[in-house]
Backbone as CSV, one residue per row, in Angstrom:
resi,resn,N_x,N_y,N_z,CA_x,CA_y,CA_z,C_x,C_y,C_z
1,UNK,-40.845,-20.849,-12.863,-40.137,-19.598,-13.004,-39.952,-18.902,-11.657
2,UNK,-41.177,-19.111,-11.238,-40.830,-18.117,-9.681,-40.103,-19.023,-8.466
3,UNK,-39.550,-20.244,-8.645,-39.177,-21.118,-7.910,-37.517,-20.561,-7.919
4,UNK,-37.106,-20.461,-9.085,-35.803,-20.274,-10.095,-35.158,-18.524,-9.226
5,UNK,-36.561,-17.973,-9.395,-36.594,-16.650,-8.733,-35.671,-16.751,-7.391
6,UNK,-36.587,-17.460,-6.875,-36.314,-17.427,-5.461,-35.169,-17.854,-4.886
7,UNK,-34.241,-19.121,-5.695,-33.623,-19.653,-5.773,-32.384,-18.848,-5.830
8,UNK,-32.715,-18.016,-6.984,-31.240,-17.100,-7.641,-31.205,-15.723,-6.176
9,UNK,-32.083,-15.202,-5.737,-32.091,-14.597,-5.093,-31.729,-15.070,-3.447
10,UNK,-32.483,-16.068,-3.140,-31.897,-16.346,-1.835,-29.825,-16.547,-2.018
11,UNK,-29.363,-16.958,-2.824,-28.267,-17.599,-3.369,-27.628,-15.644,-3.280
12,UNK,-27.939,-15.014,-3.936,-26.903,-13.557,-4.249,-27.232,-12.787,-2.297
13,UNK,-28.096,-13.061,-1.738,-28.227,-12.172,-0.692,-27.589,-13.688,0.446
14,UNK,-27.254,-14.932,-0.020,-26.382,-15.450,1.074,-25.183,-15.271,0.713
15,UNK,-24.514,-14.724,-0.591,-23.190,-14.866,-0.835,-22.616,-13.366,-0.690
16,UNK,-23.858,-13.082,-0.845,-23.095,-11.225,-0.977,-23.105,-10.263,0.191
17,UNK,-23.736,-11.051,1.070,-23.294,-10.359,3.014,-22.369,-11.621,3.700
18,UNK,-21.742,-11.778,3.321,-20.775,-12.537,4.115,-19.965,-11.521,5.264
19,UNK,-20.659,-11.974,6.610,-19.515,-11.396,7.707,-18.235,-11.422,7.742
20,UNK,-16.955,-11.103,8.099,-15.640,-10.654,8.147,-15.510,-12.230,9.768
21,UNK,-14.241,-12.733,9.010,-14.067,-13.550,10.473,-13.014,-13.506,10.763
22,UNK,-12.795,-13.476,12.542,-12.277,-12.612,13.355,-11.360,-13.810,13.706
23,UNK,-10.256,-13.979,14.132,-9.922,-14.847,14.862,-9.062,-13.959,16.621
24,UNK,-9.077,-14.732,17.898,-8.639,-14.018,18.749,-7.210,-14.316,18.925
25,UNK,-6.239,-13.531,19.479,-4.662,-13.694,19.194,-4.435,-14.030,20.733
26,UNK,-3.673,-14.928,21.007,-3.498,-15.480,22.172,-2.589,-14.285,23.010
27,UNK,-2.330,-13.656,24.068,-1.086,-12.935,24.507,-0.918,-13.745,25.817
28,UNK,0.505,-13.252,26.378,0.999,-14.090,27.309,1.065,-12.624,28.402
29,UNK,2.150,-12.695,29.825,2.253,-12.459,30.818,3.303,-11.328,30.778
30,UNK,4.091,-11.752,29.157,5.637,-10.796,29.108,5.470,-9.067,28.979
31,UNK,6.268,-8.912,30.212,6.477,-7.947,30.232,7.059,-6.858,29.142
32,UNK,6.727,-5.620,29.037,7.782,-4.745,28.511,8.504,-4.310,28.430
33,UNK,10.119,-4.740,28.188,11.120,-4.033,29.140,11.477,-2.866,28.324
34,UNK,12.545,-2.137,29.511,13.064,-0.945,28.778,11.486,0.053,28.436
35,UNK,10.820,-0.249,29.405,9.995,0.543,29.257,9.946,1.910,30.153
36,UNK,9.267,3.363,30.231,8.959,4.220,31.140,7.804,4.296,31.499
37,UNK,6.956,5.624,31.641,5.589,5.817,31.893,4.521,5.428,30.810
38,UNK,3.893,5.232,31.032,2.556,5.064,30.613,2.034,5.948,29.608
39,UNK,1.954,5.985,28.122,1.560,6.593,27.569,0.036,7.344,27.171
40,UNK,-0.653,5.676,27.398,-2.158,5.990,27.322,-2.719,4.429,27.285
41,UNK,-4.110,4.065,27.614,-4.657,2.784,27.127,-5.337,3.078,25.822
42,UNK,-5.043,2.419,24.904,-6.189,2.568,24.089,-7.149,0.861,23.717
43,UNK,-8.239,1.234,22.942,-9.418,0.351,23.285,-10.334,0.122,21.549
44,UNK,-10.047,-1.208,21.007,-10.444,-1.518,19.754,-10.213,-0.855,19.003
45,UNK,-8.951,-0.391,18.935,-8.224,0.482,17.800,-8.062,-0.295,16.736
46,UNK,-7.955,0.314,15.378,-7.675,-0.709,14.501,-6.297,-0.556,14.005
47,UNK,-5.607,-1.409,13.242,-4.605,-1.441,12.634,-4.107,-2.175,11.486
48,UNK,-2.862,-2.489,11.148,-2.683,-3.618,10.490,-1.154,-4.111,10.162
49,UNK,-0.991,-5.314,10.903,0.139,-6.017,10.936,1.254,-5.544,9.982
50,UNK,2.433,-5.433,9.607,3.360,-5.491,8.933,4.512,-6.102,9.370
51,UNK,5.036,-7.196,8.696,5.547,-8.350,8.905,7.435,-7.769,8.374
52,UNK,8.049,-7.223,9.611,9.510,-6.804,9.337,10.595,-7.654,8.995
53,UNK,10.806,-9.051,9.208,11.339,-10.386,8.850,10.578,-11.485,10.001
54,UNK,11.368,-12.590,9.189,10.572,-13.728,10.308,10.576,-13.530,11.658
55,UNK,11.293,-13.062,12.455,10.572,-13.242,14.162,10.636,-12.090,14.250
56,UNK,9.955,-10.747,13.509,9.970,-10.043,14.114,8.588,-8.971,13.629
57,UNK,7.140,-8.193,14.113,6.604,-7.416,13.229,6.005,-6.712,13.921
58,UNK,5.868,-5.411,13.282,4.817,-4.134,14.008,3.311,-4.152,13.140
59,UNK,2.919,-3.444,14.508,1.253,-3.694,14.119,1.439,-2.022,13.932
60,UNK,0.802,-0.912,13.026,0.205,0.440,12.594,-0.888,0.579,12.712
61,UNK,-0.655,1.220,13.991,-2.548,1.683,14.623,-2.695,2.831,13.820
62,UNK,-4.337,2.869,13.590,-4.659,4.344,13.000,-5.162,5.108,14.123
63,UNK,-5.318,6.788,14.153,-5.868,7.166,14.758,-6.090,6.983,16.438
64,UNK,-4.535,7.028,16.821,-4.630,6.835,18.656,-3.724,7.521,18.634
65,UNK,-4.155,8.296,20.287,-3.430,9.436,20.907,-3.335,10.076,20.453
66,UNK,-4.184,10.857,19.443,-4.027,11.978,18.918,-3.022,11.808,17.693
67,UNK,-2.303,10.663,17.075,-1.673,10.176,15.766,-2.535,9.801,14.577
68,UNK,-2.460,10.132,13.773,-2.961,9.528,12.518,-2.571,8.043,12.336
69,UNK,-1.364,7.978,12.520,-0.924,6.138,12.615,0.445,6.207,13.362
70,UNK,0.670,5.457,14.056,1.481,5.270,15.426,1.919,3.320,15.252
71,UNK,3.028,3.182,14.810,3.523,1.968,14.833,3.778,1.388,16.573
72,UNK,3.433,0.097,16.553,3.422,-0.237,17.729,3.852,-1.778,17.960
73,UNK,5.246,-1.894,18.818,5.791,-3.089,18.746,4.961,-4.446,20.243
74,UNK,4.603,-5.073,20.122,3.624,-6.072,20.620,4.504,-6.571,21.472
75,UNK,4.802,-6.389,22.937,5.461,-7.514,23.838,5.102,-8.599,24.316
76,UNK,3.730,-8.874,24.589,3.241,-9.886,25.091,2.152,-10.660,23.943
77,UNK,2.467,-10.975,22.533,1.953,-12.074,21.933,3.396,-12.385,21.006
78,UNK,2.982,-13.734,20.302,4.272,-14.177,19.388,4.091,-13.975,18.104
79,UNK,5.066,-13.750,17.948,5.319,-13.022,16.246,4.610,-14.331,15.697
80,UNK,5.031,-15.395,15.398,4.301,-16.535,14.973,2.942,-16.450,14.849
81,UNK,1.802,-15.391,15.910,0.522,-15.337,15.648,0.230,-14.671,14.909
82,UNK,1.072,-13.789,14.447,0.558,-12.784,13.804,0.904,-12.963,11.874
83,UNK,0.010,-12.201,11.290,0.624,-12.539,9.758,0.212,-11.177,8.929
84,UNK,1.381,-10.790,8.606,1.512,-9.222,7.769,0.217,-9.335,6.722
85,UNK,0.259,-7.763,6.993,-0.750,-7.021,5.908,-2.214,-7.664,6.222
86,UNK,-2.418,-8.194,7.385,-3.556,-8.350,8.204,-4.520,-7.355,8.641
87,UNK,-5.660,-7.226,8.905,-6.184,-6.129,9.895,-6.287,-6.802,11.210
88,UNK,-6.304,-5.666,12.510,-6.134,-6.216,13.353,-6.751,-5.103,14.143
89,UNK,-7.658,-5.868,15.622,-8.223,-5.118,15.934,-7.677,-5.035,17.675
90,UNK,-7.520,-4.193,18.531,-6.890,-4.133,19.687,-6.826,-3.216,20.869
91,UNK,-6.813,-3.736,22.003,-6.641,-2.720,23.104,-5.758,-3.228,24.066
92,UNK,-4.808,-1.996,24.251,-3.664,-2.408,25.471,-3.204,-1.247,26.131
93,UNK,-2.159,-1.162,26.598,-1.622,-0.240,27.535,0.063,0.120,26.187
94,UNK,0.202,1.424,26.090,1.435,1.791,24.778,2.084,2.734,25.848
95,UNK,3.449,2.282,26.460,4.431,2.605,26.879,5.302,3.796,25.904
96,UNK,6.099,4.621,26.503,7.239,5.252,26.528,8.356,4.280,26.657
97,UNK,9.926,4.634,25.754,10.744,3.880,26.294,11.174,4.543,27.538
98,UNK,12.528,4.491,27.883,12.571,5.060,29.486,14.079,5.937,28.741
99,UNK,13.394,7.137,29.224,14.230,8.280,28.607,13.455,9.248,27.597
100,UNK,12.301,8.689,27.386,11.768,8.825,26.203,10.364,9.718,26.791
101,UNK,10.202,11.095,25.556,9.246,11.656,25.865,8.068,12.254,24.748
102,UNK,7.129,13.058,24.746,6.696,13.199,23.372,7.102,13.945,22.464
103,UNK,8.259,14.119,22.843,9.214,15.438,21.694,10.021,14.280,21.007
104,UNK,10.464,13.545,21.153,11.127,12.463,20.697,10.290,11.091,19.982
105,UNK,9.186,10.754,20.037,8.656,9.782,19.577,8.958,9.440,18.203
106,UNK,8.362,10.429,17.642,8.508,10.025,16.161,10.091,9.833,15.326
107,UNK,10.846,10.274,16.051,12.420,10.454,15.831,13.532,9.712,16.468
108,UNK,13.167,9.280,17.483,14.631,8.375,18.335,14.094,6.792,17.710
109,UNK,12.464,6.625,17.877,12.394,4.866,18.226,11.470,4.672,16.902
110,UNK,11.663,3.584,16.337,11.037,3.102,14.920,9.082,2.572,15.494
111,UNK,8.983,2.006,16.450,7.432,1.486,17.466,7.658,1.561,18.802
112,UNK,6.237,1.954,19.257,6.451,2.071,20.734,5.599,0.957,21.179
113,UNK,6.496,0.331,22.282,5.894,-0.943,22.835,4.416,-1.248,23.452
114,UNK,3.503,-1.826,23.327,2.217,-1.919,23.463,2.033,-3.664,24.567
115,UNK,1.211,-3.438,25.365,1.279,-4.697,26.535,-0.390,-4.614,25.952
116,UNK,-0.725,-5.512,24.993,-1.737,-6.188,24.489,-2.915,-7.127,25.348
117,UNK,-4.116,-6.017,25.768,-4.753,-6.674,26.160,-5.858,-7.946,25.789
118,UNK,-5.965,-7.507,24.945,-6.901,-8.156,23.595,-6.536,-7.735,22.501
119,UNK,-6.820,-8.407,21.397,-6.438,-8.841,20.009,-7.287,-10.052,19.182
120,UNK,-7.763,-9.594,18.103,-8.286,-10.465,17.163,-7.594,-9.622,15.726
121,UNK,-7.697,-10.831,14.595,-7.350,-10.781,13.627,-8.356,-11.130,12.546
122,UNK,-7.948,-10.251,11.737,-8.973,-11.085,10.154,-8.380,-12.286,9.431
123,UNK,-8.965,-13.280,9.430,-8.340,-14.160,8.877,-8.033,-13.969,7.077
């Protein structure tokens, strides 16, 4: 009986903390064009992918720069890495377009471009 115990119990406390696995998102060298100043870096922000058609998707950061959620278009990884309705975790440098200031953000441009320093994903 107490073998059975031990058994059922080791079994619910290995299945029922299962860690979250991360995978890392490759980025490349590409620049941002049509970009201006420097908006801000931000650093392990979270978000989560949304997949706009095939080659194309924004990641929705929560909680940066003072936004509750701030869509953000990815220049330097490939749409191919990425897969909607993902979480995603990240730090990069989020550009202005050029012309573009904070009276206008939420109203002229649909995401503001982000030069991705790191990136992992939940699989």
């Amino acid at each position: 009986m107490k073998l059975c115990t031990v058994v059922l119990l080791l079994f619910i406390l290995g299945t029922g903390c299962q860690k979250e696995d991360w995978v890392e998102i490759r980025t490349n060298d590409n620049p941002c064009a049509l970009t201006g100043e420097s908006m801000g870096i931000i650093s392990e922000a979270v978000g989560e992918v949304k997949t706009l058609n095939r080659n194309e998707c924004l990641i929705i950061a929560k909680d940066i720069l003072g936004y509750s959620e701030m869509p953000l278009f990815p220049c330097n990884i490939s749409f191919s890495d990425l897969k909607g309705n993902h979480k995603i975790i990240l730090s990069g440098e989020i550009y202005f377009y050029q012309g573009q200031n904070n009276d206008s953000i939420a109203i002229d441009f649909a995401a503001q471009p982000i030069f991705i320093y790191t990136a992992k994903m939940l699989k």
